[in-house]
N, CA, C and O atoms as a GROMACS GRO file, in nm:
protein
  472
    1UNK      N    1  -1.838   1.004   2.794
    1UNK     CA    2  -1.859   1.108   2.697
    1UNK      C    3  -1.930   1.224   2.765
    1UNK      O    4  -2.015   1.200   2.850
    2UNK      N    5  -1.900   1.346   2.732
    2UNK     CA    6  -1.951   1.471   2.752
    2UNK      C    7  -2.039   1.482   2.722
    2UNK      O    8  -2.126   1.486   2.809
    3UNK      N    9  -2.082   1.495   2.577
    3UNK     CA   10  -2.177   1.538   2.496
    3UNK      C   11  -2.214   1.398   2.431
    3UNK      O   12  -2.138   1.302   2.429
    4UNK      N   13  -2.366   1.401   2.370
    4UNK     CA   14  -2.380   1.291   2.265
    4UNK      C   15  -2.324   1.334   2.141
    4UNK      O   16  -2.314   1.441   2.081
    5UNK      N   17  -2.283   1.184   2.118
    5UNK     CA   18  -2.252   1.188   1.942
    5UNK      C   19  -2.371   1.268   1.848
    5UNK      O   20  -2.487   1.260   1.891
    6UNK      N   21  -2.349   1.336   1.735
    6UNK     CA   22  -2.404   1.358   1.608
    6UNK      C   23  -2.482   1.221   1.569
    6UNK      O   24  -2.450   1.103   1.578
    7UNK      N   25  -2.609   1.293   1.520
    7UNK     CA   26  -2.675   1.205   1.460
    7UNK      C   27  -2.647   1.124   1.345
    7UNK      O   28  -2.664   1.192   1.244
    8UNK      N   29  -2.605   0.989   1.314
    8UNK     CA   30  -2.538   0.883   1.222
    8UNK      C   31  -2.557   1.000   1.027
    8UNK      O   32  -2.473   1.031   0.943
    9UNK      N   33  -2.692   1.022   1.036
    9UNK     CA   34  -2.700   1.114   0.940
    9UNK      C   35  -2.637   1.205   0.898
    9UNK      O   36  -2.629   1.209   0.775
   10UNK      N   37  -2.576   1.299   0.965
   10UNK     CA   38  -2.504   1.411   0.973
   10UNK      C   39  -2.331   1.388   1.028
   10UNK      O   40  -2.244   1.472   1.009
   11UNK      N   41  -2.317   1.302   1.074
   11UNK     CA   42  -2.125   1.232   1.085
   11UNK      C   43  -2.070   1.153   1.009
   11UNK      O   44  -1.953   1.142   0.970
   12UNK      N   45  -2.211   1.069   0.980
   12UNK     CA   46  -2.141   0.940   0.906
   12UNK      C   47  -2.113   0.828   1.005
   12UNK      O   48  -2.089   0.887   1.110
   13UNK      N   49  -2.105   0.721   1.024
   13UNK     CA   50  -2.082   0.602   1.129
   13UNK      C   51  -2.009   0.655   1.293
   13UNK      O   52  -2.042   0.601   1.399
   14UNK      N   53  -1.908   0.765   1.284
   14UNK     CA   54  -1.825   0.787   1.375
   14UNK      C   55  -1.805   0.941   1.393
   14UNK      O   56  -1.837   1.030   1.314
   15UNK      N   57  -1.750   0.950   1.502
   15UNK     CA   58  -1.856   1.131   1.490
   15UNK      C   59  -1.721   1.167   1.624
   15UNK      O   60  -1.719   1.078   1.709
   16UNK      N   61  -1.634   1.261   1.642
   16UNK     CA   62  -1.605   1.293   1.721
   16UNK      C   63  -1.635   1.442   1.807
   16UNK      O   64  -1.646   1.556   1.762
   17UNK      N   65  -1.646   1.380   1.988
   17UNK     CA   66  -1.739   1.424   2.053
   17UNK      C   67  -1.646   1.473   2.187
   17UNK      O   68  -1.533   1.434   2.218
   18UNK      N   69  -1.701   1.536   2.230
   18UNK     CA   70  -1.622   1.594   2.396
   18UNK      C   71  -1.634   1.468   2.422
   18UNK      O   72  -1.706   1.378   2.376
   19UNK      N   73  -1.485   1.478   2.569
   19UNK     CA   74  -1.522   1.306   2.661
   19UNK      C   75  -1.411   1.325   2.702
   19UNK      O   76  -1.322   1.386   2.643
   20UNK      N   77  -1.403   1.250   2.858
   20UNK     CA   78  -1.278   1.234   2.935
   20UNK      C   79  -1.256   1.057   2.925
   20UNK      O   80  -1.322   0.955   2.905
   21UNK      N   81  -1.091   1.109   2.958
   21UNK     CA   82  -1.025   0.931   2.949
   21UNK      C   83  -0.918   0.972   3.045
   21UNK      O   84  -0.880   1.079   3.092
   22UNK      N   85  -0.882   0.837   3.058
   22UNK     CA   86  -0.763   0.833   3.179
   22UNK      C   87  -0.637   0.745   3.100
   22UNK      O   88  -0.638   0.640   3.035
   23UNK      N   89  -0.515   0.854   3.147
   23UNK     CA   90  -0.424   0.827   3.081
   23UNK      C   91  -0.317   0.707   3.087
   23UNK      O   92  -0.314   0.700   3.210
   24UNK      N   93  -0.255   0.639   3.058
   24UNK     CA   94  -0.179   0.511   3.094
   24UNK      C   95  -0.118   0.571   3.233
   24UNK      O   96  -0.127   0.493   3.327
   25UNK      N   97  -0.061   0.690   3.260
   25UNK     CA   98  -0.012   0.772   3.419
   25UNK      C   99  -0.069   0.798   3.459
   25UNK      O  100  -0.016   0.860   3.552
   26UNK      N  101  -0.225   0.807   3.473
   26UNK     CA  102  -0.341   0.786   3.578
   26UNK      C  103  -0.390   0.923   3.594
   26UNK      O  104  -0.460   0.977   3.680
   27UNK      N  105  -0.323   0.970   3.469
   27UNK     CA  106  -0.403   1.116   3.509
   27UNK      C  107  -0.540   1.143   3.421
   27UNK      O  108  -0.554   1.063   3.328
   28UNK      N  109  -0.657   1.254   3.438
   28UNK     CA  110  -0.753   1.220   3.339
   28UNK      C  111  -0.714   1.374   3.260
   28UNK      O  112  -0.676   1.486   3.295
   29UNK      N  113  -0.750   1.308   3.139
   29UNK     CA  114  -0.787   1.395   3.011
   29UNK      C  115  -0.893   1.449   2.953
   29UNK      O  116  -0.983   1.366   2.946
   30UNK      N  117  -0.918   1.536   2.914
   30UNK     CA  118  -1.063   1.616   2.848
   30UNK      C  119  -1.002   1.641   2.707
   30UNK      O  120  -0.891   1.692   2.690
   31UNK      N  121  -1.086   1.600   2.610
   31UNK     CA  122  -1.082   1.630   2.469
   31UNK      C  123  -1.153   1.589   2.382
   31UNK      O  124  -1.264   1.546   2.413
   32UNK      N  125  -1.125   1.590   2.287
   32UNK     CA  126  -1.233   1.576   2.170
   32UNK      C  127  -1.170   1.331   2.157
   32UNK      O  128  -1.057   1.282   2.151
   33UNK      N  129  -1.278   1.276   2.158
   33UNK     CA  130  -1.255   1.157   2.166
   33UNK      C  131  -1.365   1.084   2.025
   33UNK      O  132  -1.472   1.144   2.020
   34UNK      N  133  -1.351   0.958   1.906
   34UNK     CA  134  -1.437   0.945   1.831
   34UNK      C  135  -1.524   0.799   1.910
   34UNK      O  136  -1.483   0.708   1.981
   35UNK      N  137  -1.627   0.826   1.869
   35UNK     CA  138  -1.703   0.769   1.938
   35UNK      C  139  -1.813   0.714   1.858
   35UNK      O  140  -1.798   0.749   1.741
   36UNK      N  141  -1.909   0.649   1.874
   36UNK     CA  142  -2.031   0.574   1.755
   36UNK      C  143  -2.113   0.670   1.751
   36UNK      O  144  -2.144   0.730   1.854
   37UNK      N  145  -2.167   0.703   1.623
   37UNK     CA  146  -2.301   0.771   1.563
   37UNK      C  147  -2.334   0.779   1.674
   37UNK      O  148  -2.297   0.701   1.762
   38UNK      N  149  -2.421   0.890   1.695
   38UNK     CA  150  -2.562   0.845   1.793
   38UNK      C  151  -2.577   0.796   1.920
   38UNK      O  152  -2.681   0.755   1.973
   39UNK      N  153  -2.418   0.808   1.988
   39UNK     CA  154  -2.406   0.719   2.135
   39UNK      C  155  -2.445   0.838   2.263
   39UNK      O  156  -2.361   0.925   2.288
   40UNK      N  157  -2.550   0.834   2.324
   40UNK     CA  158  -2.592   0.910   2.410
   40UNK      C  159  -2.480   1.000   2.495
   40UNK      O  160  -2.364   0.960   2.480
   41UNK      N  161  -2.496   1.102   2.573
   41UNK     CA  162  -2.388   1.132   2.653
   41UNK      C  163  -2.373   1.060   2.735
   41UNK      O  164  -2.450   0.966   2.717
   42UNK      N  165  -2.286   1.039   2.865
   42UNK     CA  166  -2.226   0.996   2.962
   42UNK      C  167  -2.204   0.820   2.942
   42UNK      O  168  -2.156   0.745   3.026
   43UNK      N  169  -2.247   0.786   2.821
   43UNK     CA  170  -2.236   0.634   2.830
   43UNK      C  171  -2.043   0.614   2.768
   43UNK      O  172  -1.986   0.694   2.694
   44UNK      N  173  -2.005   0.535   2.806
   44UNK     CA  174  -1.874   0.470   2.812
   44UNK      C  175  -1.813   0.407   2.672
   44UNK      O  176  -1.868   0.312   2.617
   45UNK      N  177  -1.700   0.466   2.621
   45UNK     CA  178  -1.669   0.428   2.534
   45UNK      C  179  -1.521   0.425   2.504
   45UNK      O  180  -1.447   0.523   2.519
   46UNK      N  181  -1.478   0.296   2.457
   46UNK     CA  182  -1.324   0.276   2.446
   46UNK      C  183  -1.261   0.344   2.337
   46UNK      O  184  -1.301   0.352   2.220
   47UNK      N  185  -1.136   0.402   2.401
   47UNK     CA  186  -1.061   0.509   2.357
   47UNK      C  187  -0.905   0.425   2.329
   47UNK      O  188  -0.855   0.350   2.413
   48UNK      N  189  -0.860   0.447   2.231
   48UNK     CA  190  -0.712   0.389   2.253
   48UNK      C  191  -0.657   0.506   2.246
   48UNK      O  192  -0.693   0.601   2.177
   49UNK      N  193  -0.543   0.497   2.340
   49UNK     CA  194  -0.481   0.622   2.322
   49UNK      C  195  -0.295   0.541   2.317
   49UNK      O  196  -0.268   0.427   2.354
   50UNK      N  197  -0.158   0.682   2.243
   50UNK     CA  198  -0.083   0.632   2.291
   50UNK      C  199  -0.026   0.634   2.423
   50UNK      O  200  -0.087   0.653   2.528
   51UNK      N  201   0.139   0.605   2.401
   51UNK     CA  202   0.196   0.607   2.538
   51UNK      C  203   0.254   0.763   2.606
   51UNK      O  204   0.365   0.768   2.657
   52UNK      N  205   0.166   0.884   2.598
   52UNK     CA  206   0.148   0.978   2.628
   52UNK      C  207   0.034   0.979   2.674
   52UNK      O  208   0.015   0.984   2.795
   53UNK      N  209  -0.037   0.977   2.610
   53UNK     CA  210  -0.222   1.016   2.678
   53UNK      C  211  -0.344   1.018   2.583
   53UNK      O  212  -0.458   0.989   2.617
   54UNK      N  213  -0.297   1.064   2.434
   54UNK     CA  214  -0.355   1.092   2.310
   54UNK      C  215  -0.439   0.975   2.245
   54UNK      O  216  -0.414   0.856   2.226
   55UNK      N  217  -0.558   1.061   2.215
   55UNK     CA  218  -0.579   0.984   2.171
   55UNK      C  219  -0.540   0.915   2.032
   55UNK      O  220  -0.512   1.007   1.955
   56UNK      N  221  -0.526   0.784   1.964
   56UNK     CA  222  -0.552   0.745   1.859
   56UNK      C  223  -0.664   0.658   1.782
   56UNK      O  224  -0.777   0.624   1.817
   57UNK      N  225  -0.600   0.639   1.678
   57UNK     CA  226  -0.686   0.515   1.590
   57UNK      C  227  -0.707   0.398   1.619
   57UNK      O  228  -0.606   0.345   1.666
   58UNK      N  229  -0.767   0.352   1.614
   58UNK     CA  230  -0.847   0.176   1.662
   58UNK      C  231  -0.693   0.090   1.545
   58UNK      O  232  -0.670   0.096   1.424
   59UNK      N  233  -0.624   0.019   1.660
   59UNK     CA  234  -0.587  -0.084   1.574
   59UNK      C  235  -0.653  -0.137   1.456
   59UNK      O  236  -0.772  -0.109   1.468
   60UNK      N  237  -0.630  -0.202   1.345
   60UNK     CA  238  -0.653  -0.260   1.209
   60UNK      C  239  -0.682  -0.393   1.271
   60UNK      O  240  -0.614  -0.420   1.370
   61UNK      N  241  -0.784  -0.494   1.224
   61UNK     CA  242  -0.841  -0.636   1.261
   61UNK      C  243  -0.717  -0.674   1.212
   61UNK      O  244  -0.626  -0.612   1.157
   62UNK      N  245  -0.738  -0.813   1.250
   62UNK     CA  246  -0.555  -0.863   1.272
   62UNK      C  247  -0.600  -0.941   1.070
   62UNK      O  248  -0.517  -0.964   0.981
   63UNK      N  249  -0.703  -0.955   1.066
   63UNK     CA  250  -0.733  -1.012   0.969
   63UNK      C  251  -0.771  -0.932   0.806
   63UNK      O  252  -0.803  -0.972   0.694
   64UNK      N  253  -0.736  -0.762   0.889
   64UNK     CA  254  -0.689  -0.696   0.738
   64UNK      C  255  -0.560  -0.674   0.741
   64UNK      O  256  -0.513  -0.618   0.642
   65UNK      N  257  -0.490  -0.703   0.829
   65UNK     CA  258  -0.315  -0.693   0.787
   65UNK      C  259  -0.247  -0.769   0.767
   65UNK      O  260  -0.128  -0.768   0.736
   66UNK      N  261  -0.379  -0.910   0.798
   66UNK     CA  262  -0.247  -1.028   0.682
   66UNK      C  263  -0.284  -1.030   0.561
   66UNK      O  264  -0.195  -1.051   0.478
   67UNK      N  265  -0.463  -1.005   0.499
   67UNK     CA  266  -0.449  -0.902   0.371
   67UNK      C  267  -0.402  -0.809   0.337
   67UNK      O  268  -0.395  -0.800   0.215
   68UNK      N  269  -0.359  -0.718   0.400
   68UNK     CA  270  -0.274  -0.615   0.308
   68UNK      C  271  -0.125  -0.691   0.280
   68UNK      O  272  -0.073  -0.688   0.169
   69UNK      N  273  -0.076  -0.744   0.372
   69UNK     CA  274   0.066  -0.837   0.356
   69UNK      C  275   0.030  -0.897   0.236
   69UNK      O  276   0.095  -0.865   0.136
   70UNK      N  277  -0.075  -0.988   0.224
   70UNK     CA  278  -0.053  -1.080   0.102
   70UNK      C  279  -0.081  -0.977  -0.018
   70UNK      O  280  -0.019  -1.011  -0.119
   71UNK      N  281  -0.140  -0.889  -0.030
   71UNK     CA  282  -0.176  -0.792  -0.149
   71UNK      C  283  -0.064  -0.759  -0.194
   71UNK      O  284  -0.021  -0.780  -0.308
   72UNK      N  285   0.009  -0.684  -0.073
   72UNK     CA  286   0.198  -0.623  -0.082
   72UNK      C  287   0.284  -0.731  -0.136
   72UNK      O  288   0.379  -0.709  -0.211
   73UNK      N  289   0.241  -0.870  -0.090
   73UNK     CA  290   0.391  -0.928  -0.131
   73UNK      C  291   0.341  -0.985  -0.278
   73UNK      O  292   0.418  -1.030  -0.364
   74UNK      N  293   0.163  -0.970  -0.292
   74UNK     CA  294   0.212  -1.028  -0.429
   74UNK      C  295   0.262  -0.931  -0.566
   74UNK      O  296   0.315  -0.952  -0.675
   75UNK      N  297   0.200  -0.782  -0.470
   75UNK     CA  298   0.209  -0.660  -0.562
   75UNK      C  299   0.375  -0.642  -0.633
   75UNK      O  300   0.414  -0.600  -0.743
   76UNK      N  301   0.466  -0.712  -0.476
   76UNK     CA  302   0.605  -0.671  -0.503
   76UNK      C  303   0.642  -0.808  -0.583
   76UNK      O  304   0.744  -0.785  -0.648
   77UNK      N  305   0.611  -0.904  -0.598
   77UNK     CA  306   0.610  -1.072  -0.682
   77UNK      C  307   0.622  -0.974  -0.808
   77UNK      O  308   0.731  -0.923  -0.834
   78UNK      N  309   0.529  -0.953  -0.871
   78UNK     CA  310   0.435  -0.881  -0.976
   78UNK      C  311   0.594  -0.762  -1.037
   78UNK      O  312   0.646  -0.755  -1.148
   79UNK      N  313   0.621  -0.701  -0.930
   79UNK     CA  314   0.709  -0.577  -0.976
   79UNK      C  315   0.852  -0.649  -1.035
   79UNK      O  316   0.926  -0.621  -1.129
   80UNK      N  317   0.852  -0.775  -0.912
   80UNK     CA  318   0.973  -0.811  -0.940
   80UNK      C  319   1.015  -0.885  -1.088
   80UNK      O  320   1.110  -0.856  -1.161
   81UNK      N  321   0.915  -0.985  -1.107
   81UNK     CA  322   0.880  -1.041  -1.264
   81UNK      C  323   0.904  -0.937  -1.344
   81UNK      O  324   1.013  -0.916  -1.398
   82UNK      N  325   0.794  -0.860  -1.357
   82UNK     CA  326   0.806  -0.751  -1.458
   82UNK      C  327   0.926  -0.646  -1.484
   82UNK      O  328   0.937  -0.578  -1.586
   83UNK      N  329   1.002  -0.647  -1.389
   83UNK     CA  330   1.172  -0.628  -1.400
   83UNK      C  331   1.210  -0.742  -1.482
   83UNK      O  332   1.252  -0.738  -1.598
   84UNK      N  333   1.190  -0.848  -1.403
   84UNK     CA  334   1.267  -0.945  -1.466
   84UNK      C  335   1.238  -0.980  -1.625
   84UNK      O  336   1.316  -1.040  -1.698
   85UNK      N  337   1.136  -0.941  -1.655
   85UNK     CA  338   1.063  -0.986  -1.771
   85UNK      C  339   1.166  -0.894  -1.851
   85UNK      O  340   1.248  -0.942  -1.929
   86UNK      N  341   1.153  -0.722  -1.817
   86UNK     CA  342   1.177  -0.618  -1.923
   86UNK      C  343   1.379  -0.639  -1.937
   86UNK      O  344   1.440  -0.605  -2.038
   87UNK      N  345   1.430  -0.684  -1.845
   87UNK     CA  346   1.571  -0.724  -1.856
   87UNK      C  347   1.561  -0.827  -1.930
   87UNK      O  348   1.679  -0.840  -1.964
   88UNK      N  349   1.512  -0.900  -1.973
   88UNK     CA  350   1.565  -1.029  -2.033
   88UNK      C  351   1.483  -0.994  -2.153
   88UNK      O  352   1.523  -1.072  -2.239
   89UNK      N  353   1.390  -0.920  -2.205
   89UNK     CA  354   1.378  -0.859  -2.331
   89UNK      C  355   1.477  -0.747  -2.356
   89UNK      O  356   1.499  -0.702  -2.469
   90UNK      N  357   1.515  -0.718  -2.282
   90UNK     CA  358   1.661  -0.605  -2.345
   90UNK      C  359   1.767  -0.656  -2.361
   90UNK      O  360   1.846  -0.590  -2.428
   91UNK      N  361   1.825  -0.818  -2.298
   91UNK     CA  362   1.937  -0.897  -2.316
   91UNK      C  363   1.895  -0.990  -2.445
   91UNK      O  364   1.990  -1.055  -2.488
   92UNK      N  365   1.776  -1.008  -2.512
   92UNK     CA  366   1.717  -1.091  -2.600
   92UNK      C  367   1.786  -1.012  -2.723
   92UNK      O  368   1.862  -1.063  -2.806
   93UNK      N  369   1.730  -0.833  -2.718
   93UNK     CA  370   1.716  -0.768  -2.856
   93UNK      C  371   1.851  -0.745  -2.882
   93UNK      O  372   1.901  -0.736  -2.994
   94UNK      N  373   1.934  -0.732  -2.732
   94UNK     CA  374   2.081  -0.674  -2.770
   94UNK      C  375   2.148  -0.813  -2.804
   94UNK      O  376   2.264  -0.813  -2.843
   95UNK      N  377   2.110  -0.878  -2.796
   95UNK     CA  378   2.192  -1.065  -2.824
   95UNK      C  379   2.121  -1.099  -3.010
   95UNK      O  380   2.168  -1.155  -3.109
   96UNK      N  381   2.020  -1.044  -2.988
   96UNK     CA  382   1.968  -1.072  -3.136
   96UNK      C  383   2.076  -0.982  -3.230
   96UNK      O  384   2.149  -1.027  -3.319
   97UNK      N  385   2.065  -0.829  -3.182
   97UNK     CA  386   2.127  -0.752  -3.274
   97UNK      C  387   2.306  -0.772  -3.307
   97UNK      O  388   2.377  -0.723  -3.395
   98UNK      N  389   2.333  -0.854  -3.207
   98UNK     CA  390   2.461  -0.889  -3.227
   98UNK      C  391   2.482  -0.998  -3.317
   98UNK      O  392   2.573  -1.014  -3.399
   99UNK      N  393   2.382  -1.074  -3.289
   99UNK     CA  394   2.405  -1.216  -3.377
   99UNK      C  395   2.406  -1.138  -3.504
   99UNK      O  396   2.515  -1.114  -3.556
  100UNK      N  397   2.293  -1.094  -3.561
  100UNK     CA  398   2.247  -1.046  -3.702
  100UNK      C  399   2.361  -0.909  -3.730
  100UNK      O  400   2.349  -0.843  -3.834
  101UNK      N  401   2.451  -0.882  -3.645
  101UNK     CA  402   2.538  -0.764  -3.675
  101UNK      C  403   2.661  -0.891  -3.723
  101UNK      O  404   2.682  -0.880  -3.844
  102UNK      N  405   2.748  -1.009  -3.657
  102UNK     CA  406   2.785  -1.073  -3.649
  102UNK      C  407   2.733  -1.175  -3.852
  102UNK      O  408   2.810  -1.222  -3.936
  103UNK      N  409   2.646  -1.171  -3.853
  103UNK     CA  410   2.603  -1.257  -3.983
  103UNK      C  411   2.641  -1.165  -4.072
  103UNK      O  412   2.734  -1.180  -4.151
  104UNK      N  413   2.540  -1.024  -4.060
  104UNK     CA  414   2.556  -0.934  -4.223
  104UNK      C  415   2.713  -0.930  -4.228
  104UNK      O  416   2.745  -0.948  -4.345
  105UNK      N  417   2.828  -0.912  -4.145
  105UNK     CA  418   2.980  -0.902  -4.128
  105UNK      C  419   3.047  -0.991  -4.243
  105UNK      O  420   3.111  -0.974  -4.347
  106UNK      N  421   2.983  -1.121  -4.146
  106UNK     CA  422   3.023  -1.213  -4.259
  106UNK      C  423   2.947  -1.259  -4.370
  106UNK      O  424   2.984  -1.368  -4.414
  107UNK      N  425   2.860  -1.211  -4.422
  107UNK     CA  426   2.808  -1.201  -4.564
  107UNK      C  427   2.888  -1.086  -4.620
  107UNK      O  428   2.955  -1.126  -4.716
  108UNK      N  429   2.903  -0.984  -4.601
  108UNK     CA  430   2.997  -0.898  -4.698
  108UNK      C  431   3.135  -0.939  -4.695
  108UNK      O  432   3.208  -0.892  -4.783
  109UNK      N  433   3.188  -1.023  -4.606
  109UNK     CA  434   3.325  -1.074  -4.574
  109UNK      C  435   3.318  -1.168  -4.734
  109UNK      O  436   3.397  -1.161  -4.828
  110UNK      N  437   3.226  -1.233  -4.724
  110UNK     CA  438   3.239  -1.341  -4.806
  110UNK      C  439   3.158  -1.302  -4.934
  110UNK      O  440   3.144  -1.386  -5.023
  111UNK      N  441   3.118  -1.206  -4.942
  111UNK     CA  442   3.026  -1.198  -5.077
  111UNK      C  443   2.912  -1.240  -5.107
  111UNK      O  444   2.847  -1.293  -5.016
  112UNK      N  445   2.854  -1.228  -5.241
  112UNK     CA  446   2.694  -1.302  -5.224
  112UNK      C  447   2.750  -1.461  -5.321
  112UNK      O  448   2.843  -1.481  -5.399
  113UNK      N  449   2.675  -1.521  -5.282
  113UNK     CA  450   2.728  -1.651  -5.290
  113UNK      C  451   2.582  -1.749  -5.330
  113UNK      O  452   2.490  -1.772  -5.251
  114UNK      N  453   2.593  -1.814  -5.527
  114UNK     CA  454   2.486  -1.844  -5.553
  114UNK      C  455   2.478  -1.763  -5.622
  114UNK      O  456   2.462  -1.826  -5.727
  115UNK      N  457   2.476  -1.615  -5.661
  115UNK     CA  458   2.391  -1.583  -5.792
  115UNK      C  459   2.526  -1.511  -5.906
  115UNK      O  460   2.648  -1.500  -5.924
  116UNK      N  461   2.389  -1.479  -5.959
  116UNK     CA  462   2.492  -1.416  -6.087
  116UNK      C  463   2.576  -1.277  -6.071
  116UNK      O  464   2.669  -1.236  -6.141
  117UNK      N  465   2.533  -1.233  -5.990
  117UNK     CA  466   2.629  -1.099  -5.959
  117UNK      C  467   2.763  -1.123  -5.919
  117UNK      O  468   2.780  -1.220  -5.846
  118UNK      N  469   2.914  -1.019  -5.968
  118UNK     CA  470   3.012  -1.059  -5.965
  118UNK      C  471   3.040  -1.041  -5.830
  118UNK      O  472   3.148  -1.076  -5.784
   0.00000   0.00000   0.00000
């Protein structure tokens, strides 16, 4: 690092700071690099960069992306039911309305049947 990090107060946990890195082609780089609150200058700090030179973001713990997987697949479980749910209440009402379209048919087919009206 070039410069020290910002005081944790004033960045927040991670603070980006001047600093050189060396590139996967062995060449070195100067730029702005994030680094810990409060980490003195010239002390050493791991940079991931990609397969250009750049820097990036810290991989995700391997142990929040098989939580987000299980969140996703139950989120899409969840979507899929609730499709399934709202189709088979729309095949229910249109099967109901047929039956009961199907009955009143044949009640006027046949008349009222039982009372005193002709």
């Amino acid at each position: 690092m070039l410069a020290a990090a910002p005081d944790p107060w004033d960045a927040g946990y991670q603070a980006a700071t001047p600093g050189i890195w060396t590139a996967p082609d062995g060449t070195q780089r100067v730029g702005r690099i994030v680094a810990p609150a409060d980490t003195p200058a010239g002390r050493r700090v791991k940079v991931w960069v990609d397969a250009s030179g750049r820097p990036v973001r810290t991989p995700q713990p391997r142990g929040l992306i098989i939580v987000e997987a299980i969140v996703v697949a139950a989120m899409a479980a969840a979507a899929v039911s609730l499709c399934l749910r709202c189709a088979a209440a729309l095949a229910r009402r249109a099967l109901t309305r047929r039956r009961l379209g199907a009955w009143d048919t044949e009640r006027w087919a046949t008349g009222p049947q039982g009372t005193s009206q002709p």
